[in-house]
C-alpha positions in Angstrom: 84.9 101.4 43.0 87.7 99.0 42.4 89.1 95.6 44.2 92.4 94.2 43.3 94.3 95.7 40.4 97.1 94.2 38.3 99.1 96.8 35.5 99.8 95.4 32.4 101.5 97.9 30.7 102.4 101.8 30.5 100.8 104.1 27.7 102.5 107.7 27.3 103.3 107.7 30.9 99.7 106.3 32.1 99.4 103.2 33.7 96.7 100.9 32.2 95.5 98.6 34.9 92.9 95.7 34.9 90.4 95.2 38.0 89.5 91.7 38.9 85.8 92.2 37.9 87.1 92.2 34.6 87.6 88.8 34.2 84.1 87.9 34.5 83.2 90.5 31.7 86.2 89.6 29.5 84.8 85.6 29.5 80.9 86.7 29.2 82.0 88.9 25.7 83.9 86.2 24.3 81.0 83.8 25.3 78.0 85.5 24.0 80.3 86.2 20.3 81.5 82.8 19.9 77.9 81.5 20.7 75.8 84.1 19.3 77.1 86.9 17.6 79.0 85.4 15.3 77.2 82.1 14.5 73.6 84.2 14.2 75.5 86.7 11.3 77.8 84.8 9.7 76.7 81.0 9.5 78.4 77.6 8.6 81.7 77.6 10.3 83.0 75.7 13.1 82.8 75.9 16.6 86.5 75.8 17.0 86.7 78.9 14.2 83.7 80.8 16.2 85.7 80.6 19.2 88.8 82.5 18.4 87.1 84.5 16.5 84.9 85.6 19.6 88.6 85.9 21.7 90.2 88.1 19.1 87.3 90.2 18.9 86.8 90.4 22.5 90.3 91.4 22.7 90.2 94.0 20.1 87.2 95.5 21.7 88.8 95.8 25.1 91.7 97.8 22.9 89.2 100.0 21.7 87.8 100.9 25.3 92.3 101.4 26.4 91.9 104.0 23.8 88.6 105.0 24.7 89.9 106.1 27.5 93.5 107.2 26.5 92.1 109.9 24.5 90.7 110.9 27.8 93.7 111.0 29.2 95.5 112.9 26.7 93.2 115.4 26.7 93.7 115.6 30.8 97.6 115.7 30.6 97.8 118.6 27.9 95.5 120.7 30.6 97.9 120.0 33.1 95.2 117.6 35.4 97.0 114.6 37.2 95.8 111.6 35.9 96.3 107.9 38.0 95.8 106.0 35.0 93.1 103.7 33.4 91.2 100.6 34.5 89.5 98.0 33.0 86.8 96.8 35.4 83.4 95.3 34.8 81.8 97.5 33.0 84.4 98.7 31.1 87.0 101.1 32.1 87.6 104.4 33.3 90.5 106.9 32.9 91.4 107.6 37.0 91.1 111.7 37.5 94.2 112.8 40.0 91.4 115.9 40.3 89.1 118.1 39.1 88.6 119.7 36.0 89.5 123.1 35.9 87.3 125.0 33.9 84.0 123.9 31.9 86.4 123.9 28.8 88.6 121.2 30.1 85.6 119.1 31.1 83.7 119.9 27.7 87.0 118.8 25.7 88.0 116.0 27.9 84.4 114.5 28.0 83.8 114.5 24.2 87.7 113.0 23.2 86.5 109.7 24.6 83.1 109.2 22.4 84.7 110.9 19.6 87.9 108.5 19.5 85.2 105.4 19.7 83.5 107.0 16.6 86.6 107.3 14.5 87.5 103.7 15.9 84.0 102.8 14.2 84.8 104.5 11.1 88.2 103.0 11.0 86.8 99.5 11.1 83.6 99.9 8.8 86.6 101.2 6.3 88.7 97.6 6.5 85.4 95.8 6.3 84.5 97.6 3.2 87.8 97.5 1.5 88.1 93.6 2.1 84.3 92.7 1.2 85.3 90.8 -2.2 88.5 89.2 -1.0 89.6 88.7 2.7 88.0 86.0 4.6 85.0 86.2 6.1 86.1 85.9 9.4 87.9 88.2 9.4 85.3 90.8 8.1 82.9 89.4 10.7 85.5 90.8 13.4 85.8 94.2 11.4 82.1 94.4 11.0 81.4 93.6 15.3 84.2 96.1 15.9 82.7 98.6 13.9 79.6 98.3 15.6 80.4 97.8 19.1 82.3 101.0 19.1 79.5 102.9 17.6 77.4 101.6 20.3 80.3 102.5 23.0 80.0 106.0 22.0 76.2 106.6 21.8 75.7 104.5 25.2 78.7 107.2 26.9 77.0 109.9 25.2 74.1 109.9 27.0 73.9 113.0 29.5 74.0 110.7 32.6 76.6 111.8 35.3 79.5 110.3 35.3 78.8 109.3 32.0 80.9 111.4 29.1 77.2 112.8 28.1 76.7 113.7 31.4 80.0 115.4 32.0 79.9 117.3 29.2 76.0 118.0 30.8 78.1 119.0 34.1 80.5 121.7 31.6 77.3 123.3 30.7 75.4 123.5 33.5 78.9 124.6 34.9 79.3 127.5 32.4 76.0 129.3 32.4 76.0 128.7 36.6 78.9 129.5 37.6 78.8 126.8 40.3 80.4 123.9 39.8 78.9 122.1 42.2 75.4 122.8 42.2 76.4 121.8 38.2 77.7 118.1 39.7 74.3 117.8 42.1 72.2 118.1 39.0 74.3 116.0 36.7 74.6 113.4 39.4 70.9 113.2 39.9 70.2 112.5 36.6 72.6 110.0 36.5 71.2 108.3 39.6 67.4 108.9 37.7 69.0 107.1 34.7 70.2 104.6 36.8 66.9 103.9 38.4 65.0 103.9 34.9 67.8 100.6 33.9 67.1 98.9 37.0 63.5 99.2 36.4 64.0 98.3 32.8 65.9 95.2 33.9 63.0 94.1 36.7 61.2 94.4 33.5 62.7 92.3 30.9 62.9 89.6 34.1 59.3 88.6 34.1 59.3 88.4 30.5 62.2 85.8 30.8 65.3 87.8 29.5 67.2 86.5 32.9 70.8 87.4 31.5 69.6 90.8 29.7 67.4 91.7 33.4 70.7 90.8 35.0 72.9 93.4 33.2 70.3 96.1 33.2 69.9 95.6 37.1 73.4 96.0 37.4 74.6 98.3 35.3 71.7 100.6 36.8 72.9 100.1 40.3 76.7 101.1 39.0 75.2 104.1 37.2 73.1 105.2 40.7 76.4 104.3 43.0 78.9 106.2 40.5 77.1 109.5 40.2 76.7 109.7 44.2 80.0 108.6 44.5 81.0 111.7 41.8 79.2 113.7 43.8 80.6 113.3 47.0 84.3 113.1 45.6 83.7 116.7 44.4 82.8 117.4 47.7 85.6 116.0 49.5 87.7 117.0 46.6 86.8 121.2 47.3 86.3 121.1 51.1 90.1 119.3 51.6 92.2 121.6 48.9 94.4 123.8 50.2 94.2 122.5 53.8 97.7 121.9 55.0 98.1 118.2 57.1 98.8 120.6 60.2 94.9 121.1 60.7 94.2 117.1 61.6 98.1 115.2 62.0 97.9 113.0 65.5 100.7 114.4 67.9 102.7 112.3 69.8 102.9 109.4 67.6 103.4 105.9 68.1 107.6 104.8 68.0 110.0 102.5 69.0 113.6 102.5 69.8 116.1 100.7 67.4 117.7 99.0 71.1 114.4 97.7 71.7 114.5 93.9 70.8 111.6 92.7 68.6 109.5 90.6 70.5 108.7 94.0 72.5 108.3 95.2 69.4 106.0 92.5 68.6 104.4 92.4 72.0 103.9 95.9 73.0 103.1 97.6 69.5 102.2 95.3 67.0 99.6 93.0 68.8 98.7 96.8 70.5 97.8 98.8 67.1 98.5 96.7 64.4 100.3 99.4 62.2 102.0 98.8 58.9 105.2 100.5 59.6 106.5 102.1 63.0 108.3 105.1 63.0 112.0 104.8 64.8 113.6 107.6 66.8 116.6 108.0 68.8 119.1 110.5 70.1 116.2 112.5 71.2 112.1 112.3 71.7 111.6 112.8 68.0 114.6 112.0 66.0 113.6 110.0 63.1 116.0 107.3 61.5 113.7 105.2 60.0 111.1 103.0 59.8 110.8 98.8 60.6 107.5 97.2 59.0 105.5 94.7 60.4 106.2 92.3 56.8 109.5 92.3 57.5 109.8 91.4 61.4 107.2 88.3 59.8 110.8 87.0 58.3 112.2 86.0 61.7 111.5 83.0 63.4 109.3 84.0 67.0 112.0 81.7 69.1 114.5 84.2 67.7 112.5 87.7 68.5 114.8 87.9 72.2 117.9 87.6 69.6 117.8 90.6 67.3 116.6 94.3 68.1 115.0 96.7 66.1 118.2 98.6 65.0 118.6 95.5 62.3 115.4 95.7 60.8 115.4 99.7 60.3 114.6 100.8 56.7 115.3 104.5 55.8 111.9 106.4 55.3 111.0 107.2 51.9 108.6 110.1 50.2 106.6 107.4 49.4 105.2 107.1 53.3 106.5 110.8 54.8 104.7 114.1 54.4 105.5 117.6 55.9 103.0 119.3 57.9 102.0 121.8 54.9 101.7 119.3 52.3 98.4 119.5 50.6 95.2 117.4 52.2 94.9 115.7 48.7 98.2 115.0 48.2 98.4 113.2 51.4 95.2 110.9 50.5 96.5 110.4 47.5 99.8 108.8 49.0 98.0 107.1 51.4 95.9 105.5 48.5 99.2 104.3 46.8 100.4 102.8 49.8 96.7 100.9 50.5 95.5 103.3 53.1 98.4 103.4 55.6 99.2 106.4 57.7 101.7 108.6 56.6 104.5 110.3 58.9 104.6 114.0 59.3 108.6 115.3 59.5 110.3 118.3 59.1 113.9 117.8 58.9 114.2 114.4 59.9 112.6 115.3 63.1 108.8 113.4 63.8 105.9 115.4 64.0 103.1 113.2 64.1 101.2 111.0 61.9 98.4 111.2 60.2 96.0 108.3 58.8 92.5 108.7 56.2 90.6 108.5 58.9 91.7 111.6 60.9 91.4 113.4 57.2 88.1 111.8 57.2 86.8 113.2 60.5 88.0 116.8 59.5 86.1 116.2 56.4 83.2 115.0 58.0 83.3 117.7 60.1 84.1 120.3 58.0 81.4 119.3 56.0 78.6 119.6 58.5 79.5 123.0 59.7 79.1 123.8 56.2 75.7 122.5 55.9 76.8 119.6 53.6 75.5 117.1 56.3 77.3 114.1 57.3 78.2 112.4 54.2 79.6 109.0 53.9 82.4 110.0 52.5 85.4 107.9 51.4 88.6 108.7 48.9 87.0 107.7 45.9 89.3 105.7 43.6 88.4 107.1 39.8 
């Protein structure tokens, strides 16, 4: 769902991130309130005044989505569910689920703390626009008045029962609780989300012939988000069941790919990393299988290639961390989800410093995919989603 990610800041533990997409919705807000919003409701300022107005607002909006989606998150953390963090992307943001929801309680809760919080936001705002009506400047009650609104409209717009929307997860908790099957729950919920999503693209095709290029555009693509993030939801639930509890054991690669800290690094270079262009390769010695440490392909890039016959492996070794090591019983989804923090490189399976084997998304993947078609699931496309 994402491309690059930068965090700016930590909130009660949670990372809040902002996607690269977000740029172009960030400069489109602060457009259309400097040259519409504000100069259609509140006339006879400058351009210069309708500007910053249009940035603070714009920036005080995107606050209100942080704690949109921090309420979220709160509500997550007290019922013990991992979160990642949130993201602001191009449609808005999203709190990052570490997992699934529980129960139908925890998804009820957690679904309604976001719309809610956007409510009392609305509240909250309409309340300093009133109190300030006879004396504080109007631009600054035209900011109070636009925030006031725009979070009302943030919480009816999530409200509607469109999977992954917060209507349609709380749809999802009651489908959930009077089924008894949480993911025949998700496959309904998801294919009303898609059907939503279809009904905004047509919508959008719509207000095209009638002219409304930039309104068309939005709808169009805020339809194809909608249909993509509810069959995305869907599969992640799939993945997310099929792969708990399965230890790495069931899919790790045996006889893994190592060097020899004596080996000099233009063998390195020329015999493993033009071969399989890895990240990192494990390092053994005093033995098959006897893991001392690891020597990435980022740092071998610091030497000069006319000195690769001068220096050996042994002086580029880095201990191995957590971070890129695993034991054969760790958890499937713990494993993917340190593979996701480290961009999708393999991991090394170890048990007491001795080398097992590694293991990379795509041999999770094919055990998935696999898994999934015995089943009768069929053969998804199925990636680690990143929400």
């Amino acid at each position: 769902m994402f491309g690059r990610r930068v965090t700016l800041f930590r909130l009660f533990g949670f990372a809040v991130r902002v996607d690269a997409s977000w740029i172009v919705i960030a400069l489109l807000v602060t457009w259309s309130l400097a040259a519409g919003f504000f100069p259609a409701g509140f006339p006879g300022l400058s351009a210069g005044t309708y500007w910053w107005m249009g940035l603070a607002a714009a920036t005080a909006f995107f606050g209100s989505i942080v704690f949109h989606e921090l309420c979220h998150s709160l509500v997550a953390n007290h019922y013990h569910l991992p979160m990642r963090g949130i993201t602001l992307f191009i449609f808005g943001g999203v709190a990052e689920l570490g997992g699934e929801p529980s129960s139908p309680k925890v998804e009820f809760l957690m679904a309604l703390a976001g719309p809610a919080a956007s409510i009392a936001l609305g509240f909250f705002f309409w309340g300093l626009f009133t109190a300030g009506r006879d004396s504080w400047p109007v631009q600054v009650l035209a900011i109070f008045a636009y925030l006031s609104w725009i979070n009302w409209a943030l919480a009816i717009f999530n409200l509607i029962p469109a999977f992954p929307l917060d209507g349609g997860r709380v749809l999802r908790a009651a489908l959930w609780h009077f089924q008894h099957d949480v993911r025949r729950a998700t496959r309904i919920a998801s294919a009303i989300g898609g059907g939503f999503g279809a009904l905004l693209i047509a919508y959008g095709i719509y207000r095209l012939f009638y002219g409304y290029l930039l309104a068309a555009t939005w709808y169009f693509l805020i339809g194809m988000f909608l249909r993509g993030a509810s069959r995305a939801s869907y599969e992640h639930l799939l993945w997310h069941t099929a792969l708990e509890g399965e230890p790495v054991r069931r899919f790790m690669r045996p006889d893994p790919v190592a060097v020899r800290p004596e080996m000099s690094l233009r063998q390195l270079v020329e015999d493993y990393i033009y071969r399989y262009d890895f990240k990192s390769y494990p390092v053994v010695a005093d033995g098959e299988h006897n893991l001392v440490g690891c020597v990435a392909t980022r740092d071998v890039r610091q030497v000069p290639p006319e000195e690769w016959d001068r220096h050996q492996v042994a002086e580029m070794v880095q201990p191995c961390s957590d971070r890129n090591t695993v034991s054969p019983d760790t958890d499937a989804l713990q494993a993917l989800a340190k593979m996701r923090d480290n961009n999708g490189a393999s991991l090394l399976v170890t048990e007491r410093n001795h080398l097992l084997a590694t293991v990379s998304p795509g041999d999770i993947m094919n055990f998935l995919a696999a898994k999934l078609d015995l089943q009768g699931g069929g053969p998804h496309r199925l990636l680690p989603a990143g929400q």
